[in-house]
C-alpha positions in Angstrom: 3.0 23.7 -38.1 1.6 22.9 -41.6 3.9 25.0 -43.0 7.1 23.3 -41.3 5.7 20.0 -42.6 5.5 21.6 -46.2 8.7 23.3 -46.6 10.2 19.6 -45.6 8.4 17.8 -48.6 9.4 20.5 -50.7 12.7 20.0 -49.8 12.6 16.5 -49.9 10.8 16.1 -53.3 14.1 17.2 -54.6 15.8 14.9 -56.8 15.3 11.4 -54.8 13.6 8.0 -55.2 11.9 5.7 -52.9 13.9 2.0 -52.9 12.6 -1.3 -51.2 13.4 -2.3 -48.0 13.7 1.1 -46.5 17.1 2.0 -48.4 17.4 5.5 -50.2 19.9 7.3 -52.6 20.4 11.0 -53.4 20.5 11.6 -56.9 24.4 12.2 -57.3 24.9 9.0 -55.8 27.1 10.8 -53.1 25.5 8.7 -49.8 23.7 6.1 -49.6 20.5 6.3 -47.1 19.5 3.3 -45.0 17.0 2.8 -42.0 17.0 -0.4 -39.7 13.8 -1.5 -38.9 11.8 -0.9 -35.7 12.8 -2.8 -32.7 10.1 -3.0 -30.1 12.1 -3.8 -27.2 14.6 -0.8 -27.4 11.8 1.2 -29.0 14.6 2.5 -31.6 15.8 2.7 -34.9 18.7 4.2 -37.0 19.6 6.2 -39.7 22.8 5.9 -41.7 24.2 8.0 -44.6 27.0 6.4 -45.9 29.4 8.2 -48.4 29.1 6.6 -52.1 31.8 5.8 -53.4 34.1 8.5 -55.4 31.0 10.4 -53.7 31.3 13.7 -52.1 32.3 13.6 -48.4 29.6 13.5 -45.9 29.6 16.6 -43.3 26.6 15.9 -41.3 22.9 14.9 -41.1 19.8 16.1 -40.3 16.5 13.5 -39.7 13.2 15.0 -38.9 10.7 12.4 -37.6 7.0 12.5 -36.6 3.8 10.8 -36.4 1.1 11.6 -38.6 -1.6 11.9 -35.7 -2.0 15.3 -34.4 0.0 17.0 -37.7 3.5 17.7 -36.4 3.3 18.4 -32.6 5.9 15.7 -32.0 8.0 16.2 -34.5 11.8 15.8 -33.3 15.4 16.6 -35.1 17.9 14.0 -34.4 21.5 15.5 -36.1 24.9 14.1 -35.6 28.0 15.2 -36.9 30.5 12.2 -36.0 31.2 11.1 -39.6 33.9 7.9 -39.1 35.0 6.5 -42.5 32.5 8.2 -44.4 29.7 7.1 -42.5 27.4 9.1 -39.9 24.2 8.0 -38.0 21.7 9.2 -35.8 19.3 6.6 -33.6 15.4 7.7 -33.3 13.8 7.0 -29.8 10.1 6.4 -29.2 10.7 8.1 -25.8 11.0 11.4 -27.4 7.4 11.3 -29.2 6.5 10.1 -25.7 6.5 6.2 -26.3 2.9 6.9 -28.5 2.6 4.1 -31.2 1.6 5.5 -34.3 2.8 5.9 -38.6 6.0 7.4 -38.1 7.7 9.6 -41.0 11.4 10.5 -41.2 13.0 12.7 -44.1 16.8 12.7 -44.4 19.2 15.5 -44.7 22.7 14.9 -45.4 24.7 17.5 -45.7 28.3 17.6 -47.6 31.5 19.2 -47.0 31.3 21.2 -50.3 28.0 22.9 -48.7 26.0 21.3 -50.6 23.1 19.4 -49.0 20.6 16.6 -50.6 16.7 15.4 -48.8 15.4 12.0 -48.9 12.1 10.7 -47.5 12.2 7.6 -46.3 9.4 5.0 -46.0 7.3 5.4 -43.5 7.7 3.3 -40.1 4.4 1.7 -38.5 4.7 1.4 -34.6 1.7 -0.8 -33.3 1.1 -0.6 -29.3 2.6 -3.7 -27.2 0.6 -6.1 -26.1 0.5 -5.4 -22.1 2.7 -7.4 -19.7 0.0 -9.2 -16.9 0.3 -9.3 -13.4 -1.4 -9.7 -10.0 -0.7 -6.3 -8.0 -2.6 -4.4 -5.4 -6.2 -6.7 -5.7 -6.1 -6.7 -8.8 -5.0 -7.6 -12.9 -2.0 -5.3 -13.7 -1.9 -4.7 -17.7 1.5 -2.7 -18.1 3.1 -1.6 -21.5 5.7 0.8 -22.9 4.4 1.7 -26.0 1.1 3.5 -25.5 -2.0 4.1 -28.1 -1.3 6.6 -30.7 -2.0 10.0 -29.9 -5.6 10.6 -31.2 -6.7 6.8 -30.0 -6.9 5.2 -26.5 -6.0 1.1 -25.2 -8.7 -0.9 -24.3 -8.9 -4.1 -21.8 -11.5 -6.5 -22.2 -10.9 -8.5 -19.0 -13.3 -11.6 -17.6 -12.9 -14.6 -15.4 -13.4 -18.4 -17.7 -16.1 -18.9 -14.5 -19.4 -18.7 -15.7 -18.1 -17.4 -19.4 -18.3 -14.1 -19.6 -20.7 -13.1 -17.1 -18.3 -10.9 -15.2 -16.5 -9.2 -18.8 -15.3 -5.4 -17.9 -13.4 -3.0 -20.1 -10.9 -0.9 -18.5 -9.6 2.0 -20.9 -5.7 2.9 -20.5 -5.5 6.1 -18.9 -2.0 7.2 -21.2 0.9 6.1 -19.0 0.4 2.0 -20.0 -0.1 0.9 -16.6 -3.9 0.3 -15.5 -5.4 -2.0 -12.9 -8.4 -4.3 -13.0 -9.8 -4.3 -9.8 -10.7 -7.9 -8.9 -13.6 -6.6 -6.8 -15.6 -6.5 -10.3 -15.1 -9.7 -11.3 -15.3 -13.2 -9.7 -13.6 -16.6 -8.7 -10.2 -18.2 -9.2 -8.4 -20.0 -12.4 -8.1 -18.4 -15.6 -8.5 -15.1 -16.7 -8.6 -13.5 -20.0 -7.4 -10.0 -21.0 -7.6 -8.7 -24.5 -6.0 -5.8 -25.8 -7.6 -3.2 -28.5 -6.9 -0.3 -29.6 -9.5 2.6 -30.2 -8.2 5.1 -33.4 -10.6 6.8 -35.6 -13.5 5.3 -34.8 -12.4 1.5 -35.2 -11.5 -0.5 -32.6 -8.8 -3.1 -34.1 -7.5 -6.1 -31.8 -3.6 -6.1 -30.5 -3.5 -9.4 -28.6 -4.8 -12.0 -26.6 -3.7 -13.0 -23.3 -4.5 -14.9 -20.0 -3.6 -14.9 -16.3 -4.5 -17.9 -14.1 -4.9 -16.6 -10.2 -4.7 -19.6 -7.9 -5.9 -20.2 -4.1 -2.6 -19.8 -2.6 -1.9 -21.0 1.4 -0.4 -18.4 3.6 2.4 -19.2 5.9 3.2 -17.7 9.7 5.9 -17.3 12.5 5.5 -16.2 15.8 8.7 -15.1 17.2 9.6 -14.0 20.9 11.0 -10.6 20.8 11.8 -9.9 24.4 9.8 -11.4 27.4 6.6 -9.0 27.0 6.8 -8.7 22.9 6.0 -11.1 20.2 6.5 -10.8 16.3 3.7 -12.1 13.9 4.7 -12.7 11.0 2.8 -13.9 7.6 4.3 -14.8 4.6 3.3 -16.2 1.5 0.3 -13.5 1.2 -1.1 -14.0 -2.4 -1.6 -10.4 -4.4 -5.8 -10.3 -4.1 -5.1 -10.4 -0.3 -5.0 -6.5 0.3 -4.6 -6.5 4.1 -3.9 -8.6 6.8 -5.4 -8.7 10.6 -4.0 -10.6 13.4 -6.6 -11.5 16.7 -4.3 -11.9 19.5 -5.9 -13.1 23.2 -4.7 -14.9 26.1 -6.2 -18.2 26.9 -6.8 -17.8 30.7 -10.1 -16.4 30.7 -12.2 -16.8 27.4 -11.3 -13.8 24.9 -12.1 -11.2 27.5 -8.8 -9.6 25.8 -8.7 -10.2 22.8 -7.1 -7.4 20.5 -7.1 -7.4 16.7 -3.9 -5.8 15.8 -3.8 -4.4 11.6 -0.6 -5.3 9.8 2.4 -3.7 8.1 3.6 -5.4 4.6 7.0 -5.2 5.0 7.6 -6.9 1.7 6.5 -8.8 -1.4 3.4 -10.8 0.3 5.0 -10.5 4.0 2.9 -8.6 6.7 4.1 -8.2 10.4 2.2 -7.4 13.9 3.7 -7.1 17.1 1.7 -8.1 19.9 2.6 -6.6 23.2 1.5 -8.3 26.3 0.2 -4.8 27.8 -1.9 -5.3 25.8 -3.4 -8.3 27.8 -2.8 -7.3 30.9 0.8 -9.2 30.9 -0.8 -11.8 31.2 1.2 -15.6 31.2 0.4 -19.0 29.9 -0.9 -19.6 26.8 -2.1 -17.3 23.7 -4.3 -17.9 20.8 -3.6 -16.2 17.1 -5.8 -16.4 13.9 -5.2 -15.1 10.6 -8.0 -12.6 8.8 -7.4 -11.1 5.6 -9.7 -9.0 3.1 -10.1 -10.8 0.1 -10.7 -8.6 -3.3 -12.0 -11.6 -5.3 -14.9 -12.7 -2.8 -14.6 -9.3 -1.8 -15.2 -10.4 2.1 -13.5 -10.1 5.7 -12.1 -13.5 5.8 -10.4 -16.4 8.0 -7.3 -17.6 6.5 -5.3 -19.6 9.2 -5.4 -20.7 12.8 -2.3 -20.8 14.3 -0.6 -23.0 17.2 0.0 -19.9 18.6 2.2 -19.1 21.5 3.1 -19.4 25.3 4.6 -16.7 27.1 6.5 -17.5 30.3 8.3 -15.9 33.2 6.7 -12.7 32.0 7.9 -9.5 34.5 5.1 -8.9 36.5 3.7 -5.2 35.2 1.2 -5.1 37.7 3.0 -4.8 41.2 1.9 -1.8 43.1 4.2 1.2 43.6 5.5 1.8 47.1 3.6 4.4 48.8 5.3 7.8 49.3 2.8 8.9 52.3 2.7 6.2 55.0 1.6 8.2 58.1 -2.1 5.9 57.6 -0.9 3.0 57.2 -1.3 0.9 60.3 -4.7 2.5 61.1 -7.4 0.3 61.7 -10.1 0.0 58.8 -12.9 1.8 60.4 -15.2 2.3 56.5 -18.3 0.7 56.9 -18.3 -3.3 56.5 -19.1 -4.2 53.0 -18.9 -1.0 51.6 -16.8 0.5 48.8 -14.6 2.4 50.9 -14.0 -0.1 53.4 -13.1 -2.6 50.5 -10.3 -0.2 48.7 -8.6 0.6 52.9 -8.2 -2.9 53.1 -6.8 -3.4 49.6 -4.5 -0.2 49.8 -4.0 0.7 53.6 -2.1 3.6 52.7 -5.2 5.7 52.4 -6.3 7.1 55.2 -9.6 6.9 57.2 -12.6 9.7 56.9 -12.1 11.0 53.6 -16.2 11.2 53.5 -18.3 9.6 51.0 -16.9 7.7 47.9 -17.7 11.2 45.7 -15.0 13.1 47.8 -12.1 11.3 47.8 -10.5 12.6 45.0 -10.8 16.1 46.2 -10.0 15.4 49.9 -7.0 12.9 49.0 -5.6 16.0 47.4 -5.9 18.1 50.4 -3.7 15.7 52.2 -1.0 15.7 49.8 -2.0 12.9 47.8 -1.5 12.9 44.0 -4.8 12.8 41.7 -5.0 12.8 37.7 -6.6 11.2 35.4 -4.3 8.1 33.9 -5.3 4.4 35.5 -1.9 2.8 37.0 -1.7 -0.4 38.8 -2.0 0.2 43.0 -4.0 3.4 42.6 -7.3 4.5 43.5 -10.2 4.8 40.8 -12.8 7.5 42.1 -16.4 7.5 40.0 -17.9 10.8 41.9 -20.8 10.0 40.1 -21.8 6.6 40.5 -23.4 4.6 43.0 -26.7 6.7 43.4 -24.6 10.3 44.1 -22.5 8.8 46.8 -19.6 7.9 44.5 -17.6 4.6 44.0 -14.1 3.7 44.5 -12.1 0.7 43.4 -8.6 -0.4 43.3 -7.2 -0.8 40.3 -5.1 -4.0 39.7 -4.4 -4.3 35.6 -4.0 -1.3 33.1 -4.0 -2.3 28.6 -5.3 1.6 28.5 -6.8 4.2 29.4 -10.3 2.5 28.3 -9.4 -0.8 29.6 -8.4 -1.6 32.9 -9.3 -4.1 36.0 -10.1 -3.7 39.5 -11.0 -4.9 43.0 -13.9 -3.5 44.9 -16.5 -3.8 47.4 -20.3 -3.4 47.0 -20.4 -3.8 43.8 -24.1 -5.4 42.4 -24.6 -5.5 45.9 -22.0 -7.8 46.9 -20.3 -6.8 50.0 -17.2 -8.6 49.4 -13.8 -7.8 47.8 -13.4 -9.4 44.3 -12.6 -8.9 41.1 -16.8 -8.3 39.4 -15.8 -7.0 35.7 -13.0 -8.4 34.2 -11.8 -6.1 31.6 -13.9 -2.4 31.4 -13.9 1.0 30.5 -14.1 3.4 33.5 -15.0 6.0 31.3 -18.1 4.8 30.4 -21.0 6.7 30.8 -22.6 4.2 32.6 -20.4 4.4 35.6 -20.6 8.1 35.6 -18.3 9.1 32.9 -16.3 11.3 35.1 -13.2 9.6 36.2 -10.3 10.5 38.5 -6.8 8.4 40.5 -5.5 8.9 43.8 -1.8 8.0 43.5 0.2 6.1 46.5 3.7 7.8 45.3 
C-alpha cells in the first residue's frame, strides 16, 4: 500500500506547481487541470483536463483519489477517455470511498496522444460529516445522515429534553450506516429537544452542529365502520410517532364488560392502526357496544388511555346461536323422567332429543356414543357439555347456548350452587377449567 502511495508522488513531483483555487498546469503548458469544489448534496466533484492552447492533444486521464485515514485502503481510479473539443473529465463520488467524510487527495494523470503523459497533485479536498436530518420514527429521535465519520473516528449525539435542563442528556454513538435512534424511553416529557452532533477523530471530539426537534401532544382520531352485519372495522388515525402500539377494548353493553375483548392493532400506514372486531367474539350479541383507545407511550413509557369513543350499535345481527336440528329423533317425545332439579333432568328438558337413562351425569358421553350419538371435544351452540368430573364424581351436564371459543362459552343447567332450576348461573366461562374438572367432552344433536 505504501508503496502504491509513493510511486504516485513520485510521479506526481514531476515537473508541476500547486496554483490557487484548486487549478493546476503541467509544465508544457499542454492542459490545463481544474477541480470543482465539493458539493455536499451530490457528494461529488470533477476533474477536467483541458488542452492548452497550441498544446498537445489530450488522449485520456487518469485521477487517483483517497482519504488520508487508514493509508490507501480506499483509494479509487476514476479514468475517462471521452475527450470532446479538447476537454476530458472524470466526476469523483463519495459513495465509492463508502460516503466516509475525511481529507481527500487526488493526483492527476493526463495522458497525450503523442504518448507522452504529465502528473499533477491537486489540493487536497476536506469532506466534514453532515449535520444529521431529525425525525420522530419508531418511539424515538431519528438522526439520519449521508456522509458518515471519517474512517478512523465515530459520530456522536448528544441528545436531551429542554424539561428540567439537561437532566435526561444521553449520547448515542453512530453505529457507521448514518442512521441511529434515540429511544425516547431514556429521556422525558414533550416540547423541545436538542440534538448535537460531534465527531470523535484522533482523540478530539470537535462539534458539527446544533439542532432541535419539538415533539408535541398530538390527539388521535377514530372510525368505526360496519363491515358486514357481524364485523366492524376500528380504525385510528392520527397516531403520533412515540405511540408504538395501539390496543382497542371492545365489549357489548348488555351485561357489564362480561365480554370484553382487547383486540392488538395492525399499522397499516404512516400513524394509522386497524382492528376488526368480530361479534363472535361477543357472543353475537346486539344493541349497543363500547370502544376505548389504549396505546403504549415511549415518552412516559406507560400503558395508556388515549380516547373513548361513541362507539357502535350493531343491529339485526344473524342469530349465531340457533341450535342445529337433531339428526336422531327416536327420544324425542319421551317424557322427562331425570330426577327433578337435577342436572340431567335440566339439559332433557332443554334438548329433548337426548334420550332417558344414560346413567349418571359422568357417563353420558360414553353412553351417548353407544347410541349413535356424536361426541368431541369443540363447544357448539345446542350441544351437550359433559364434566365427568365434576359434581362430587357423579358428573355434570349443561346445555350449551353461546360459543366466542373454545375457553369461553355459556350455558343452561340445572343444580347448579344448589339451585334446582334451569338458568343461565355463569355468564361467560371456561369449561376447561380445572375447577370444573378439567376434562371436557360434547354430545352433538346432528
Amino acid at each position: 500500500m505504501n508503496k502504491i502511495k509513493s510511486a504516485l508522488l513520485s510521479t506526481a513531483v514531476l515537473s508541476m506547481a500547486i496554483l490557487s483555487n484548486s487549478v493546476m498546469a503541467d509544465q508544457q503548458n499542454d492542459a490545463l487541470v481544474t477541480k470543482t469544489p465539493f458539493d455536499a448534496v451530490s457528494k461529488t466533484f470533477e476533474v477536467t483536463a483541458q488542452q492548452s492552447p497550441n498544446g498537445k492533444a489530450i488522449k485520456s486521464i487518469d485521477v487517483a483519489v483517497w482519504s488520508e485515514e487508514n493509508g490507501q485502503d480506499d483509494l479509487k481510479w476514476y479514468s475517462s477517455s471521452d475527450v470532446s473539443n479538447g476537454q476530458v473529465k472524470v466526476q469523483f463520488n463519495l459513495a465509492n470511498h463508502g460516503n466516509h467524510a475525511g481529507n481527500y487527495n487526488t493526483h492527476v494523470y493526463t495522458n497525450y496522444s503523442d504518448g507522452s503523459r504529465s502528473g499533477v497533485v491537486m489540493e487536497n479536498t476536506l469532506i466534514s460529516p453532515k449535520a444529521p436530518t431529525l425525525s420522530l420514527k419508531d418511539g424515538g429521535i431519528r438522526m439520519t445522515t449521508d456522509i458518515y465519520a471519517p474512517t478512523n473516528g465515530t459520530l456522536y449525539y448528544a441528545v436531551w429534553s429542554e424539561e428540567n435542563d439537561q437532566d435526561d442528556i444521553k449520547w448515542y454513538a453512530d453505529n457507521g450506516t448514518g442512521a441511529t435512534i434515540a429511544d425516547l424511553k431514556n429521556h422525558s416529557g414533550y416540547g423541545k429537544y436538542n440534538v448535537h452532533t460531534y465527531v470523535s477523530q484522533d482523540g478530539k471530539m470537535t462539534g458539527i452542529s446544533c439542532q432541535d426537534i419539538t415533539i408535541n401532544q398530538q390527539e388521535i382520531s377514530y372510525q368505526i365502520n360496519k363491515v358486514n352485519a357481524t364485523t366492524y372495522d376500528v380504525l385510528v388515525t392520527n397516531v403520533p410517532e412515540y405511540i408504538t402500539s395501539i390496543t382497542v377494548p371492545v365489549w357489548s353493553n348488555a351485561n357489564g364488560q362480561d365480554d370484553i375483548k382487547w383486540y392488538t392493532t395492525t399499522k397499516i400506514g404512516e400513524g394509522t392502526y386497524k382492528a376488526q372486531i368480530n361479534l363472535a367474539n361477543h357472543g353475537y350479541a346486539s344493541g349497543d357496544y363500547s370502544v376505548h383507545i389504549y396505546g403504549q407511550n415511549a415518552i412516559s413509557n406507560s400503558f395508556e388511555g388515549l380516547k373513548g369513543t361513541s362507539g357502535f350499535r350493531a343491529e339485526n345481527v344473524p342469530n349465531q346461536n340457533t341450535a342445529p336440528t337433531p339428526r336422531i329423533t327416536t327420544y324425542i317425545n319421551e317424557t322427562n323422567t331425570y330426577p327433578v332439579g337435577q342436572c340431567t333432568w335440566g339439559v332433557k328438558s332443554l334438548a329433548p332429543w337426548i334420550p332417558n337413562w344414560l346413567g349418571n351425569a359422568g357417563g353420558w358421553a360414553v353412553n351417548a356414543r353407544a347410541k349413535g350419538f356424536r361426541v368431541g371435544t369443540t363447544p357448539r351452540v345446542g350441544s351437550i357439555v359433559v364434566w365427568p368430573h365434576d359434581g362430587g364424581g357423579y358428573g355434570h351436564v349443561a346445555y350449551v347456548t353461546h360459543v366466542s371459543s373454545n375457553t369461553r362459552i355459556q350455558v343452561k343447567e340445572a343444580n347448579y350452587a344448589g339451585k334446582h332450576y334451569i338458568g343461565n348461573f355463569r355468564g361467560w366461562f371456561n369449561p376447561l377449567d380445572s375447577f370444573w374438572g378439567g376434562d371436557v367432552s360434547y354430545i352433538y344433536p346432528d
